[in-house]
KEKE-3310 file (N, C-alpha, C; in steps of 0.2 Angstrom, whole numbers, plus 5000, padded with zeros to 4 digits):
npx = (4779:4783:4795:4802:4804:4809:4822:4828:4830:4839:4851:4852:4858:4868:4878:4880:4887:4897:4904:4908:4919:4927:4932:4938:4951:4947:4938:4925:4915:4915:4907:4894:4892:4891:4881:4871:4871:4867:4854:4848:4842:4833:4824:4814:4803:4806:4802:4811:4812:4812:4821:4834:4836:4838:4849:4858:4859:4868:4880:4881:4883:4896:4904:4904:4912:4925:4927:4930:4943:4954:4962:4962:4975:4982:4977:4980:4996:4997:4992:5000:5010:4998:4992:5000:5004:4989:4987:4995:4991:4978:4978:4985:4978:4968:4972:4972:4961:4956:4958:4947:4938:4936:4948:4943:4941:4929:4914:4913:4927:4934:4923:4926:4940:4941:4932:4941:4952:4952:4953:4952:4947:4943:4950:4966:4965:4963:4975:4987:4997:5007:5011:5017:5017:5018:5014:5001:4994:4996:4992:4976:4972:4975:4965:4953:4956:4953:4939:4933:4934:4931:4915:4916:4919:4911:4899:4901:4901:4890:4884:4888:4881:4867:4869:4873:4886:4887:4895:4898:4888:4895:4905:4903:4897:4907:4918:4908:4908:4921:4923:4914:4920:4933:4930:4923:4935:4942:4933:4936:4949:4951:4941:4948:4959:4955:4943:4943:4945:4933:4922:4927:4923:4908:4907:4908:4899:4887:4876:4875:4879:4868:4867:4879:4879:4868:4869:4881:4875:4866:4875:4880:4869:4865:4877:4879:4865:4869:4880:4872:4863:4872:4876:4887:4889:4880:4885:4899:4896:4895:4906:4916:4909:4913:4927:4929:4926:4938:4948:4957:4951:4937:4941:4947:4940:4926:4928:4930:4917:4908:4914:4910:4897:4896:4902:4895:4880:4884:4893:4884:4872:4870:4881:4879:4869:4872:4882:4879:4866:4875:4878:4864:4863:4870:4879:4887:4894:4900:4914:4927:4934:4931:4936:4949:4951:4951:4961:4971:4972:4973:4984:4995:4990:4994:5008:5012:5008:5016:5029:5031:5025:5035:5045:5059:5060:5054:5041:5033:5033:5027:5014:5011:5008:4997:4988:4986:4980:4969:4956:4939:4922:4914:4917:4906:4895:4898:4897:4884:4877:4882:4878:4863:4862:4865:4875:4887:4891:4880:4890:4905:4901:4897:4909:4918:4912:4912:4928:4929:4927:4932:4945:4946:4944:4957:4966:4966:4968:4981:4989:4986:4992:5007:5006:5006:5019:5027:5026:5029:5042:5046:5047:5053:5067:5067)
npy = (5303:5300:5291:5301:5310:5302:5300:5313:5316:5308:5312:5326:5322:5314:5320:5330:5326:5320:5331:5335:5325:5328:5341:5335:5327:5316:5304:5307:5299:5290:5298:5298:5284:5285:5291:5285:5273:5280:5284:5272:5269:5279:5281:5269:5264:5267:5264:5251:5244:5250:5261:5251:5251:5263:5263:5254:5257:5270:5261:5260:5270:5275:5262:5266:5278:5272:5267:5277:5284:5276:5270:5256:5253:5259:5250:5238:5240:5242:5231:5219:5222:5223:5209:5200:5204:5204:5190:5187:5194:5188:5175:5173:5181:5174:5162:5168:5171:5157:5152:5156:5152:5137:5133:5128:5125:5135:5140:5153:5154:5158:5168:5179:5182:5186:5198:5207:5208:5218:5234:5251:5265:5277:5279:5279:5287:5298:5297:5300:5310:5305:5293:5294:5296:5286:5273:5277:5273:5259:5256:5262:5253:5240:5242:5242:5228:5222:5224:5218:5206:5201:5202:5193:5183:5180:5177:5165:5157:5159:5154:5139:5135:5134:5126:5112:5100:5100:5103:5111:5120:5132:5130:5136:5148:5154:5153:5160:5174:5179:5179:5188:5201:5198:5199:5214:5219:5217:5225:5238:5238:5238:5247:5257:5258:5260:5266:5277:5291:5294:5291:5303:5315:5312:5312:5327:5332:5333:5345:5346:5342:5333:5326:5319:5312:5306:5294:5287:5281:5274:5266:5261:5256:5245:5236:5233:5228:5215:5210:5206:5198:5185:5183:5190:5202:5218:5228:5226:5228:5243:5247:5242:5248:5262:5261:5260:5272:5281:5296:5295:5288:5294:5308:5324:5334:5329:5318:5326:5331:5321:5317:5325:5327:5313:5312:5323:5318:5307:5308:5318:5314:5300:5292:5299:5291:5276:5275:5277:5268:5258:5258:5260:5246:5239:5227:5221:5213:5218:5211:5201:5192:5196:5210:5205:5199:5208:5216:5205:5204:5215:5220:5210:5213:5226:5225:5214:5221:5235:5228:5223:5233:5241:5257:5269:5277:5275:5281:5283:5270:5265:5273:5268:5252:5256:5262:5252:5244:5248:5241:5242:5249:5241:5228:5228:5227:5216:5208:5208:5202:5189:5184:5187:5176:5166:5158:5165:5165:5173:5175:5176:5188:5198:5201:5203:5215:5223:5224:5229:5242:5248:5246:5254:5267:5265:5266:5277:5287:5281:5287:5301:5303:5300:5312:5321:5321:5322:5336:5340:5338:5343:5357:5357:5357:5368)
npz = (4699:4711:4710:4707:4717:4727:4718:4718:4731:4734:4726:4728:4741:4742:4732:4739:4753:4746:4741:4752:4755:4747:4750:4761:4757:4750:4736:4730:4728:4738:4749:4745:4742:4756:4757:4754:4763:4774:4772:4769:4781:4781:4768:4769:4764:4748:4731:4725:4714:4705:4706:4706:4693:4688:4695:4689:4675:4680:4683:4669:4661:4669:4665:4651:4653:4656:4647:4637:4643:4640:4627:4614:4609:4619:4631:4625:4625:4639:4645:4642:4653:4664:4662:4670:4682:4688:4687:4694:4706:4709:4712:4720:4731:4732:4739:4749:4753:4755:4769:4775:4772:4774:4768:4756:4739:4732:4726:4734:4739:4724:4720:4729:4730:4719:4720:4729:4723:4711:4708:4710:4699:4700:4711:4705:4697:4706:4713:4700:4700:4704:4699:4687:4671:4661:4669:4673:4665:4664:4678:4676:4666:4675:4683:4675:4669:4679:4682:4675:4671:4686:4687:4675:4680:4690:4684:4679:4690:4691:4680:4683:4694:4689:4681:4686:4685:4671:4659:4645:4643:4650:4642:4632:4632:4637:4625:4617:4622:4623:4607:4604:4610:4602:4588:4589:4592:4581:4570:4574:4575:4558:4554:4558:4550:4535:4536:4544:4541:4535:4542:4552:4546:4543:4557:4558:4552:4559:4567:4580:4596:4604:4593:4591:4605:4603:4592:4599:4609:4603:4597:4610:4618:4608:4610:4623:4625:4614:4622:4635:4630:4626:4637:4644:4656:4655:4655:4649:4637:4638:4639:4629:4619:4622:4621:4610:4603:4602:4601:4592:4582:4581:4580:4587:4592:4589:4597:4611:4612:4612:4626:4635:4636:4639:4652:4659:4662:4664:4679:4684:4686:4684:4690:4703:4710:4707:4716:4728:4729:4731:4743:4750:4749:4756:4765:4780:4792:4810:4813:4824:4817:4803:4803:4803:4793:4781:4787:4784:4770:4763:4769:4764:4749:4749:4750:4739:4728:4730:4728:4715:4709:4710:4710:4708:4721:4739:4742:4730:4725:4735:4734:4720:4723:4733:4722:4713:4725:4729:4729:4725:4719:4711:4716:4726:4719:4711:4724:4727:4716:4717:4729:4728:4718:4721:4725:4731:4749:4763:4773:4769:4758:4766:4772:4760:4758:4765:4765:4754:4755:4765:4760:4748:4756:4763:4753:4747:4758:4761:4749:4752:4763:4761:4751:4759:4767:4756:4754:4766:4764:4754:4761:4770:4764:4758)
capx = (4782:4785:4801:4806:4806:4815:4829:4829:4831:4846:4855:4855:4859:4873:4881:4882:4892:4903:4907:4911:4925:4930:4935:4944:4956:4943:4936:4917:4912:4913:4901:4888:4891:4892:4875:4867:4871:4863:4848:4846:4839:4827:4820:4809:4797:4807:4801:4818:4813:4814:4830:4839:4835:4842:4857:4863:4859:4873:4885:4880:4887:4901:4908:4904:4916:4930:4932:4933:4947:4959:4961:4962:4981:4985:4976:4987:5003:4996:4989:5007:5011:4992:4989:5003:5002:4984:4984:5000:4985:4972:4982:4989:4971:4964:4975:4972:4953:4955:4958:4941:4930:4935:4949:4937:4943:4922:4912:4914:4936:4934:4922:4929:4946:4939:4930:4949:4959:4950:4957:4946:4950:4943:4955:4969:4965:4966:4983:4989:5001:5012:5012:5021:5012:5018:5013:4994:4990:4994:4987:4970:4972:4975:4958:4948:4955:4953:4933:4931:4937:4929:4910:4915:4921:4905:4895:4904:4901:4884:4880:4888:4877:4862:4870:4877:4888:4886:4900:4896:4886:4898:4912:4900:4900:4915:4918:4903:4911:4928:4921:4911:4926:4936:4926:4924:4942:4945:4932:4940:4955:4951:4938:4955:4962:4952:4936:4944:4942:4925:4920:4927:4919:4901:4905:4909:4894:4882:4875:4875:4883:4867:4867:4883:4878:4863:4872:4884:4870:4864:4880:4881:4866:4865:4883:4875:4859:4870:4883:4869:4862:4878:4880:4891:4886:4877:4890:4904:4894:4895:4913:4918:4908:4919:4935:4930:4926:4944:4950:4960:4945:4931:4945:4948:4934:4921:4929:4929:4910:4906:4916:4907:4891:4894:4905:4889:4878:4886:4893:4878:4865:4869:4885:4879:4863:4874:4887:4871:4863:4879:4876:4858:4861:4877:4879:4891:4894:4907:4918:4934:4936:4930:4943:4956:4950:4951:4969:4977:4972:4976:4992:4997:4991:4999:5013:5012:5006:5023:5035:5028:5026:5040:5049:5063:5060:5047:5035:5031:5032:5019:5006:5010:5004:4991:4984:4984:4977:4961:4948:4934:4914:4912:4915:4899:4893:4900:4895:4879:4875:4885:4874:4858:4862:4865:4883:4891:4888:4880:4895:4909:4897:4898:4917:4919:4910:4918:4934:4930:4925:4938:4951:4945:4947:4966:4972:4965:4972:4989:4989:4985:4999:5011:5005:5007:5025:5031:5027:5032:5051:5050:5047:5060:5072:5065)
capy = (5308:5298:5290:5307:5313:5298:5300:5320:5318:5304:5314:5329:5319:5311:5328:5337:5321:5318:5337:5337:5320:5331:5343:5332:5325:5310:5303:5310:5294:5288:5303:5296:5278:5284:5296:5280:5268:5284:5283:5265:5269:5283:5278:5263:5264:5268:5258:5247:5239:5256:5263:5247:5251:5270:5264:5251:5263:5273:5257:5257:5274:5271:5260:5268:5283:5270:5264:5282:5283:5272:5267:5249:5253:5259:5243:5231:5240:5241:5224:5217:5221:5220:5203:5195:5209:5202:5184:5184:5197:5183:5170:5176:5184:5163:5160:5171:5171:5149:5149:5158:5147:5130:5126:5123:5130:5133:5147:5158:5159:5160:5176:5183:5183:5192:5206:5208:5209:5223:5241:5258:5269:5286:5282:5279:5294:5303:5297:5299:5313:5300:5289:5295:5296:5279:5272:5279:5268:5252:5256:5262:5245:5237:5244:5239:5221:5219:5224:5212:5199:5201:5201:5187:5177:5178:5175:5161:5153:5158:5147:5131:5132:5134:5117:5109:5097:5101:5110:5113:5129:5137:5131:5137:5156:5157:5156:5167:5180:5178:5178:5195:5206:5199:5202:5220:5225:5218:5228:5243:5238:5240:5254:5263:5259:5262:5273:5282:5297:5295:5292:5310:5318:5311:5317:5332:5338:5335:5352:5347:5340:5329:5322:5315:5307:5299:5292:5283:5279:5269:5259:5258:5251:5238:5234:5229:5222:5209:5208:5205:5191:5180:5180:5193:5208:5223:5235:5225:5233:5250:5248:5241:5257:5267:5259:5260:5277:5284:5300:5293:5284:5299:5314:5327:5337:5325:5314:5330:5333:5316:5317:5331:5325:5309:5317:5327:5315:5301:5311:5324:5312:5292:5289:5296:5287:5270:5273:5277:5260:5250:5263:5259:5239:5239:5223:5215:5212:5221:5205:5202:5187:5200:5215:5201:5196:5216:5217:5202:5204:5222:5220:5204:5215:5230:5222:5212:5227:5239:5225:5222:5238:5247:5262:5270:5279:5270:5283:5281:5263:5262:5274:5264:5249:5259:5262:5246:5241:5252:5237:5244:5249:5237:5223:5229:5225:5208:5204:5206:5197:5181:5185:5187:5173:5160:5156:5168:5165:5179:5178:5181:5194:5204:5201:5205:5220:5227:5225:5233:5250:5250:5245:5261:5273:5265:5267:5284:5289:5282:5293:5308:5304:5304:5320:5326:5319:5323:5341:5343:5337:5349:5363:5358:5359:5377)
capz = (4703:4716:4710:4705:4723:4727:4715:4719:4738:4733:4721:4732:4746:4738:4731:4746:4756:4740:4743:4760:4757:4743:4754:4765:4753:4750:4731:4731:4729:4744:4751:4740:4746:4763:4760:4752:4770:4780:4767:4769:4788:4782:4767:4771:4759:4741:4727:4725:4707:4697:4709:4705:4686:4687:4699:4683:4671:4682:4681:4660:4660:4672:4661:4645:4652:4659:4641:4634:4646:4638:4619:4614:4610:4628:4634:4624:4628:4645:4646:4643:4661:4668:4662:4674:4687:4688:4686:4701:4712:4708:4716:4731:4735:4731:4743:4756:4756:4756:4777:4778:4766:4777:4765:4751:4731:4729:4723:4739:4738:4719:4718:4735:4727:4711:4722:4732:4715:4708:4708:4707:4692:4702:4716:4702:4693:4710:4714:4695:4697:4709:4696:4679:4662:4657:4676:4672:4659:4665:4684:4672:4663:4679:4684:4669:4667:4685:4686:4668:4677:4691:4683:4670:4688:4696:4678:4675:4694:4691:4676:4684:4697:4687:4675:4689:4681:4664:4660:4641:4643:4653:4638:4623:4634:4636:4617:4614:4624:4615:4600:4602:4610:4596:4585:4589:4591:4576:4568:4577:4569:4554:4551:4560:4544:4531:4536:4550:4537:4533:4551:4556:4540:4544:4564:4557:4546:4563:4569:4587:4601:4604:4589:4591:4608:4601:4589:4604:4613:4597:4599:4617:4618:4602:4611:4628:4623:4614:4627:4640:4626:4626:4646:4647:4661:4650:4657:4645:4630:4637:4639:4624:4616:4625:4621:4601:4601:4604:4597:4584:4579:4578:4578:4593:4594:4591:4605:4615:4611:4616:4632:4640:4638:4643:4660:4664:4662:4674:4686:4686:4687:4686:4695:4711:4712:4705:4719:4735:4729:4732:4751:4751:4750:4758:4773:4784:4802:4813:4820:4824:4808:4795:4803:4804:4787:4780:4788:4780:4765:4763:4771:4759:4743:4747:4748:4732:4724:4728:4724:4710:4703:4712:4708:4710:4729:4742:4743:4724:4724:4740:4730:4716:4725:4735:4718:4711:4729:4730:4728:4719:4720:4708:4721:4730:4714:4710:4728:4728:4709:4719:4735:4726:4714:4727:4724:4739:4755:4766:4778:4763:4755:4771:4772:4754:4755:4771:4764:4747:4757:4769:4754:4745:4760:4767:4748:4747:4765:4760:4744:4757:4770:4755:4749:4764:4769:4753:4757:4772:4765:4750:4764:4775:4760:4754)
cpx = (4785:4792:4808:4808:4810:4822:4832:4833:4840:4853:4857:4861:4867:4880:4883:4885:4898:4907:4911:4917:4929:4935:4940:4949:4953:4940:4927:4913:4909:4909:4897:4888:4892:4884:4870:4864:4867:4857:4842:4841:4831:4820:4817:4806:4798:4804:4809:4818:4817:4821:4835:4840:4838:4850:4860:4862:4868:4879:4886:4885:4895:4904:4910:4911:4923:4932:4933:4941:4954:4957:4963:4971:4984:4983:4978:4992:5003:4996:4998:5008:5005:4991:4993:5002:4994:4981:4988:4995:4980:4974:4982:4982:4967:4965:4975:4967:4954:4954:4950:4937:4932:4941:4948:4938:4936:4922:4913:4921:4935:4933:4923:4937:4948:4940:4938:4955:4959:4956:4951:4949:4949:4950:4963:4970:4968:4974:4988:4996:5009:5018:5018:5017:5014:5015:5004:4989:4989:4992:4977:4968:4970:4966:4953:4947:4952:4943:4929:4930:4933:4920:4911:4915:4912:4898:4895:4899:4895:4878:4883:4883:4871:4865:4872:4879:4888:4892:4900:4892:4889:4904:4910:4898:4904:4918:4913:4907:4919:4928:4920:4918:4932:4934:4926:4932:4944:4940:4934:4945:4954:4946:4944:4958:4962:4945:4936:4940:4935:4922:4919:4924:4911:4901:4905:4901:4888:4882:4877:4876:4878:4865:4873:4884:4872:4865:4876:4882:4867:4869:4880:4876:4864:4871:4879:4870:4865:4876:4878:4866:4867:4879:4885:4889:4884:4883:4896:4903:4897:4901:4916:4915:4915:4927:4934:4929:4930:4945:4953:4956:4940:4934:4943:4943:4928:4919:4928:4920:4907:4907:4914:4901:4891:4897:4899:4886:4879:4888:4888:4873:4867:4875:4883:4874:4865:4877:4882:4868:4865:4878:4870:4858:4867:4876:4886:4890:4900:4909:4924:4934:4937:4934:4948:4958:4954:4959:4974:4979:4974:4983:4995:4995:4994:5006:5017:5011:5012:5025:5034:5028:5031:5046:5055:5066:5055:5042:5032:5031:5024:5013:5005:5004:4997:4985:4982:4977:4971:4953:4945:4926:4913:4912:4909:4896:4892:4896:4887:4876:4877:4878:4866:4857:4862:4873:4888:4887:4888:4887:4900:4906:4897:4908:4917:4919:4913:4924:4935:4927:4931:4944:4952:4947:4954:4969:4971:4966:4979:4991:4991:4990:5006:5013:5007:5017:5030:5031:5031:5040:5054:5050:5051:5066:5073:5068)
cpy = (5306:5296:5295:5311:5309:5301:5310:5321:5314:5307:5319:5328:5318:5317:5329:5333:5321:5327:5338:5331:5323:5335:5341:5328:5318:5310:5307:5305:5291:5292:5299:5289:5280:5289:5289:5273:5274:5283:5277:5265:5276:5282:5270:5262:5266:5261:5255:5246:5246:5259:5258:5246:5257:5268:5258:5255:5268:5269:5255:5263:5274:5269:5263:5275:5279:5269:5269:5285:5281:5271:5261:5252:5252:5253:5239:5233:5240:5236:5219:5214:5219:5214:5197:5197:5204:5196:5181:5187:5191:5176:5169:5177:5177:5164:5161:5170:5161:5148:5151:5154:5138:5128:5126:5129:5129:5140:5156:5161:5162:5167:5181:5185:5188:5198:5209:5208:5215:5228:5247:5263:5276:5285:5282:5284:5299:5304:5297:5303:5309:5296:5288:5294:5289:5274:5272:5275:5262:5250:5258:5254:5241:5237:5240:5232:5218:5217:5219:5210:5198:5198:5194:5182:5172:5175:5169:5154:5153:5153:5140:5131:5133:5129:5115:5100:5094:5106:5113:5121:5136:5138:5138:5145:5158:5160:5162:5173:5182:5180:5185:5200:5205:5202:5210:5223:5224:5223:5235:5245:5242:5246:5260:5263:5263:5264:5277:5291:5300:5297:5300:5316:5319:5315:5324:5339:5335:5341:5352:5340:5334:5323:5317:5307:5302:5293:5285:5279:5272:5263:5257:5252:5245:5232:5229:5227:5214:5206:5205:5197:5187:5180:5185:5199:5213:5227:5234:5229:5239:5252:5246:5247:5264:5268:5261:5268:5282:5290:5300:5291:5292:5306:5316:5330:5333:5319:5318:5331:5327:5314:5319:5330:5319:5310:5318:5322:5309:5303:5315:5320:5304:5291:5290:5293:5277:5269:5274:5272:5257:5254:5258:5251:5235:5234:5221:5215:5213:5214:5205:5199:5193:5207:5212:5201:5204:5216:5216:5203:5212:5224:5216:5211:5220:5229:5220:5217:5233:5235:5226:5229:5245:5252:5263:5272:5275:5274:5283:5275:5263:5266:5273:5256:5250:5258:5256:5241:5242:5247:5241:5244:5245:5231:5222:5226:5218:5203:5203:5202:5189:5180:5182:5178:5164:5154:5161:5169:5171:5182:5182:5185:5201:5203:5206:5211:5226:5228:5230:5242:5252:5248:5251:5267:5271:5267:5274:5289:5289:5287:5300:5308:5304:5309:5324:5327:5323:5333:5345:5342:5343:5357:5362:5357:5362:5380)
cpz = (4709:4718:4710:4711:4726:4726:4715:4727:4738:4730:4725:4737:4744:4736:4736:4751:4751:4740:4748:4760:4752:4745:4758:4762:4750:4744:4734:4732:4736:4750:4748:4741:4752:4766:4757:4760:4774:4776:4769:4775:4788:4775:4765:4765:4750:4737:4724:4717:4704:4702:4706:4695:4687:4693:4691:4677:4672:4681:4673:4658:4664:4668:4656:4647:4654:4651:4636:4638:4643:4629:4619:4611:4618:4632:4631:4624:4635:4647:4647:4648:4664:4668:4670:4681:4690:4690:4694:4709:4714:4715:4722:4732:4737:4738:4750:4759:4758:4764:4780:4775:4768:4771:4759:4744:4728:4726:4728:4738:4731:4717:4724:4733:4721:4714:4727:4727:4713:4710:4705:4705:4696:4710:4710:4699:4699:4712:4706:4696:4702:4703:4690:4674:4660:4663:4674:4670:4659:4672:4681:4670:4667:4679:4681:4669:4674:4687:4680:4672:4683:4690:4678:4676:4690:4689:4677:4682:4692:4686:4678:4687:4694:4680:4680:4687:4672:4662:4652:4638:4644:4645:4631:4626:4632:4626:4615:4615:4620:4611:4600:4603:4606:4591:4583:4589:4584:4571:4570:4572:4561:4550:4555:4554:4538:4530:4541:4546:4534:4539:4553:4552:4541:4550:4563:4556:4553:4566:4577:4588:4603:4599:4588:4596:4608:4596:4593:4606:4609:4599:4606:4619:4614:4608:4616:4629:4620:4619:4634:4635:4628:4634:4649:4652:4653:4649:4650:4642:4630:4635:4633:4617:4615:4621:4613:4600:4605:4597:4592:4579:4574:4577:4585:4594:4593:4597:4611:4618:4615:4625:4637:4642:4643:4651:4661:4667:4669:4680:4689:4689:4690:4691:4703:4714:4710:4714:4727:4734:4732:4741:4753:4753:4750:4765:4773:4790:4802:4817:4820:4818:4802:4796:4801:4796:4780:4780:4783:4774:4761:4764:4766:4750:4739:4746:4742:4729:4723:4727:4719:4702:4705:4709:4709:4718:4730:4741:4738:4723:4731:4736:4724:4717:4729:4726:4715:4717:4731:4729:4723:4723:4716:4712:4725:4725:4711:4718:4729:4722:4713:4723:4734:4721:4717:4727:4728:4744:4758:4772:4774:4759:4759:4771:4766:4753:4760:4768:4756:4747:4760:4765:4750:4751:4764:4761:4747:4755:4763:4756:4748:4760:4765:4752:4752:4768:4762:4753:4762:4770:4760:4754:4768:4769:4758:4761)
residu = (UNK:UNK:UNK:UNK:UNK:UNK:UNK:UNK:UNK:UNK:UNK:UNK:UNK:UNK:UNK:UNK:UNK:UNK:UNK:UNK:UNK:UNK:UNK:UNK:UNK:UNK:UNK:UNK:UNK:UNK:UNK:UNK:UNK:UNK:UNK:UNK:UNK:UNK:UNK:UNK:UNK:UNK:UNK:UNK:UNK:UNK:UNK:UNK:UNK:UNK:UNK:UNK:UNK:UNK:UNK:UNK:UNK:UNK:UNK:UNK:UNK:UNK:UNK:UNK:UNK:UNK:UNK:UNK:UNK:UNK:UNK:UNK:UNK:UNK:UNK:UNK:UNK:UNK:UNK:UNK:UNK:UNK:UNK:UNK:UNK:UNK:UNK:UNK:UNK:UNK:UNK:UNK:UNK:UNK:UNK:UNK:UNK:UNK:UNK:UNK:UNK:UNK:UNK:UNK:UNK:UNK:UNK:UNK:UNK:UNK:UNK:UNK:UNK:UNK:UNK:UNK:UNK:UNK:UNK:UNK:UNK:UNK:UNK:UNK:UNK:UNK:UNK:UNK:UNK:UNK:UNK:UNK:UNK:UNK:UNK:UNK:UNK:UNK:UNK:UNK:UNK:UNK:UNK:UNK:UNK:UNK:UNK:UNK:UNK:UNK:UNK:UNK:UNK:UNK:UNK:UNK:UNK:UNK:UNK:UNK:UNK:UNK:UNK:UNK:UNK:UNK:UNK:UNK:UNK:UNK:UNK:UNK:UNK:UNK:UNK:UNK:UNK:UNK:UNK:UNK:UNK:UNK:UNK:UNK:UNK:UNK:UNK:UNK:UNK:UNK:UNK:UNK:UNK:UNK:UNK:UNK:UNK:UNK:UNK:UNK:UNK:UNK:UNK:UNK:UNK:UNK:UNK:UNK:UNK:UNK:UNK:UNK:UNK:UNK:UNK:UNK:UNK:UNK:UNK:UNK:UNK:UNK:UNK:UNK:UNK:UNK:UNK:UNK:UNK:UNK:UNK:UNK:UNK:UNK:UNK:UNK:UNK:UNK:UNK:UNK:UNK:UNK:UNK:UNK:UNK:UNK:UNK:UNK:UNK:UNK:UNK:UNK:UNK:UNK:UNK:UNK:UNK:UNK:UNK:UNK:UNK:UNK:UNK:UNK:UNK:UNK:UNK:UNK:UNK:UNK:UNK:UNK:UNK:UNK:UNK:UNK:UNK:UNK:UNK:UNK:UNK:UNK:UNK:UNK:UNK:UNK:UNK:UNK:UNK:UNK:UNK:UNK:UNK:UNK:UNK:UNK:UNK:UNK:UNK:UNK:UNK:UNK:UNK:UNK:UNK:UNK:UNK:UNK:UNK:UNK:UNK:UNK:UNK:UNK:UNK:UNK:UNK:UNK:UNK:UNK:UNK:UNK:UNK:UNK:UNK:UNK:UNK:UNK:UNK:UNK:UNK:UNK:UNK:UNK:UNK:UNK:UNK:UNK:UNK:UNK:UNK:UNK:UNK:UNK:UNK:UNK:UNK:UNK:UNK:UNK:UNK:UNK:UNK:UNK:UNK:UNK:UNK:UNK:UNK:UNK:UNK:UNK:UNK:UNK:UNK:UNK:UNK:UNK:UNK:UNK:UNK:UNK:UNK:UNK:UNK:UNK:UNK:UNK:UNK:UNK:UNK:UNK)
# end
């Protein structure tokens, strides 16, 4: 009962701030990691273990809805562009983090440059109708490939330092991981071919809606148990569920059916107790280096991020790159796994995580002042 008033006071809590930014042209999100930071100072006394089992539970789902999102089609004609997109963000961001890490190409630049590549799919959503229908898919993609990457980053730093100078373990991963997501698409592939019919047949003849989701849930979790087996994060699993059980796949109305549940679910219950956690066990320190550090790096992406994927006018090319530039709540995520891990230093941890909040609300303000200007010009032209 105890945990349950817990997770009742959080949820609420959470809600009714994620309302109030909702209101004010702001993702809900960040209400819920902004009622999680007040949280932090009242309850003292939560039991942490089971919270931090119901907030990844919330990052299981989470994903699970990011890969129903997109089809593995859309993210290999997506990917095209996002793979280079991506690889040319990585870089530049190396580069940028290097003057603060002494210099030194260690584990601190490497997963400080991951959590600063990223991109977050709810600010992308929000800014969607800026973007164009073909724009959507490869800023989604962006999103996706960017928060993989991010997570395999810090997986990766974390088995060298736990071989230190063995590099065999990490190679003989790498493959696993490979192997499995290959694997999988190509089974995708092919039951697309020839048992798609079956498939929508079998989803058919079920009575109910939760029969369908028990069924998901079966794969979800087979998927992320072995995903977690081989080294890869759990969440991959959930995502790779996601990605497989596309509409073309199971048919329109069973994808539908699936949808709704899973929507309720994460957003009703686990996303806001996933996104108050990263609140909850949110640090940095206010100083000049770590604003200066914010600025650069924000300024230099936004940057890179409109050229890059610029359009025909500026104000669609800047919330082009705004979108691509959104950081991500999944850096919280990433940083604290380094943190915890002993492979990012507490100073770049507080950097990282400052800049992956306040990267989320400049991209979703530019969004707004856009919104706003482009307004005002179609009123003075009415």
């Amino acid at each position: 009962m105890e945990i349950i008033g817990y997770v009742f006071v959080i949820i609420a809590f959470a809600r009714l701030l994620a309302e109030g930014f909702e209101r004010l042209g702001y993702p809900g999100f960040l209400g819920e990691i902004t009622a999680g930071m007040i949280l932090s100072a009242v309850l003292l006394e939560m039991p942490r273990d089971q919270m931090l089992l119901m907030a990844e539970l919330g990052l299981f789902f989470l994903m699970i809805s990011a890969g129903l999102e997109v089809t593995p089609e859309e993210l290999h004609y997506a990917g095209k562009k996002t793979l280079p997109l991506y690889a040319v963000t990585y870089l530049v961001m190396l580069m940028v983090t290097l003057p603060f890490t002494g210099w030194e190409l260690n584990s601190d630049s490497l997963i400080v440059a991951a959590i600063i590549s990223t991109a977050s799919a709810p600010i992308v959503l929000r800014l969607k109708r800026f973007f164009g229908e073909d724009f959507i898919h490869v800023a989604l993609s962006y999103a996706v490939i960017s928060e993989i990457m991010s997570l395999f980053i810090v997986y990766v730093m974390v088995r060298i330092h736990e071989t230190p100078g063995d590099y065999m373990p990490v190679v003989e991963s790498i493959l696993k991981d490979a192997v499995f997501i290959g694997v999988l698409m190509y089974v995708n592939y092919i039951i697309g071919i020839k048992h798609k019919v079956m498939i929508i047949r079998f989803l058919r003849r079920l009575k109910s809606d939760e029969a369908v989701f028990g069924l998901f849930m079966v794969l979800s979790t087979s998927l992320a148990f072995i995903s977690d087996e081989i080294g890869l994060h759990f969440s991959i699993g959930g995502f790779m569920a996601g990605l497989m059980m596309h509409s073309d796949l199971v048919g329109t109305k069973q994808y539908d059916r699936l949808t709704t549940i899973v929507s309720g679910v994460t957003y009703g219950i686990f996303a806001p107790i996933f996104f108050a956690w990263r609140g909850l066990n949110f640090e940095t320190e206010l100083s000049f280096v770590v604003v200066e550090f914010f600025v650069l790096v924000y300024t230099v992406r936004l940057l890179l991020s409109t050229v890059m994927v610029r359009h025909g006018d500026l104000s669609t090319s800047v919330v082009r790159g705004a979108g691509i530039a959104s950081f991500g709540v999944l850096g919280l995520l990433v940083g604290e796994i380094g943190f915890v891990s002993g492979v990012l230093s507490q100073h770049m941890y507080a950097m990282a995580s400052l800049a992956s909040v306040l990267g989320i609300f400049t991209s979703a303000t530019l969004g707004r002042a856009v919104n706003h200007y482009q307004s005002k010009s179609s009123e003075s032209v009415a």
